[in-house]
N, C-alpha and C positions, 0 to 999 in steps of 0.2 A: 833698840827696843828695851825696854824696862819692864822687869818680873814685878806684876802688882806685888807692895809689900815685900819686896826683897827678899835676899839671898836666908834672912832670917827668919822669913813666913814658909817659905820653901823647906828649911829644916825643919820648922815644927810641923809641916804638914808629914815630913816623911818619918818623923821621930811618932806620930801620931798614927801611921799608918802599921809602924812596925808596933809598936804597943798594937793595935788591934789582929795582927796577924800573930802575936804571941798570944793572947786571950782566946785566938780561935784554936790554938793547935794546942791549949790546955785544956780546952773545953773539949774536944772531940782524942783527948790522946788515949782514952779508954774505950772506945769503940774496937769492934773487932770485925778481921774479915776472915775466912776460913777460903785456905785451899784444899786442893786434893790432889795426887799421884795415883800411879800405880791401876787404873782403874778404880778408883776411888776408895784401896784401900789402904790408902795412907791421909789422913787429914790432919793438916795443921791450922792452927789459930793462932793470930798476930794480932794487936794493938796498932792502932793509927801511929802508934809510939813507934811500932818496929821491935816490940819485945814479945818475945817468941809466948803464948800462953796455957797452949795444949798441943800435945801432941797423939794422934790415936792412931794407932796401929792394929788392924784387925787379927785376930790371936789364928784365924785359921788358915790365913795366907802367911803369916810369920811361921807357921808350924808346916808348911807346902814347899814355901818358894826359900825360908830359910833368910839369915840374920843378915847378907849382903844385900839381896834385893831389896829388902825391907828399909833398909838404911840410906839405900838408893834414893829408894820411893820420900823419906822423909828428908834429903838433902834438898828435891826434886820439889817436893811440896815445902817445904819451908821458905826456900829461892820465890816461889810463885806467890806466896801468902806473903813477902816483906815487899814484894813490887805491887800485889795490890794494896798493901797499906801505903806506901809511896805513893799510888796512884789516890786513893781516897782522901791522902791529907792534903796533895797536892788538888784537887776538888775542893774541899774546904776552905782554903788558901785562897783560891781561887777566885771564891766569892766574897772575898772580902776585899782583894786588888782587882778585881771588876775583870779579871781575868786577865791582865798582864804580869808577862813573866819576870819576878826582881830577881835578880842572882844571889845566890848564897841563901836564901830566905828558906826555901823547903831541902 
């Protein structure tokens, strides 16, 4: 069996696919998702990028439950807010390899 186009239509189609799967993870790398801890009073904000954006810590549970919990609560929400941006770029991604998974890519 012979690849229509050969071994070197095969590379430009994949050399083609990755140029569009870079286009797409720069176009959406400033989006953001927000988690929470703590009972929602720790919230962080991530970038589809994976760079941490904000951080909010409610002043009256920081002044209750004190500087450990609190830190907790933002390890805890930071963790959550970098796996939903993994998850939303890896959506993004997604739709532009029609949903199959290339390794190394996301």
């Amino acid at each position: 069996m012979q690849i229509r186009g050969g071994l070197n239509e095969l590379m430009r189609q994949a050399a083609r696919v990755q140029r569009k799967i870079e286009e797409k993870k720069a176009e959406v790398a400033d989006r953001e998702v927000t988690a929470t801890a703590v009972g929602d009073k720790v919230q962080v904000t991530a970038t589809y990028a994976r760079k941490i954006s904000r951080i909010t810590i409610d002043p009256e549970f920081l002044k209750t439950e004190g500087i450990e919990l609190a830190l907790d609560g933002a390890c805890a929400a930071v963790n959550a807010a970098l796996e939903a941006a993994d998850k939303a770029m890896e959506a993004e991604v997604a739709k532009v390899t029609g949903g199959v998974k290339i390794p190394g890519v996301v």
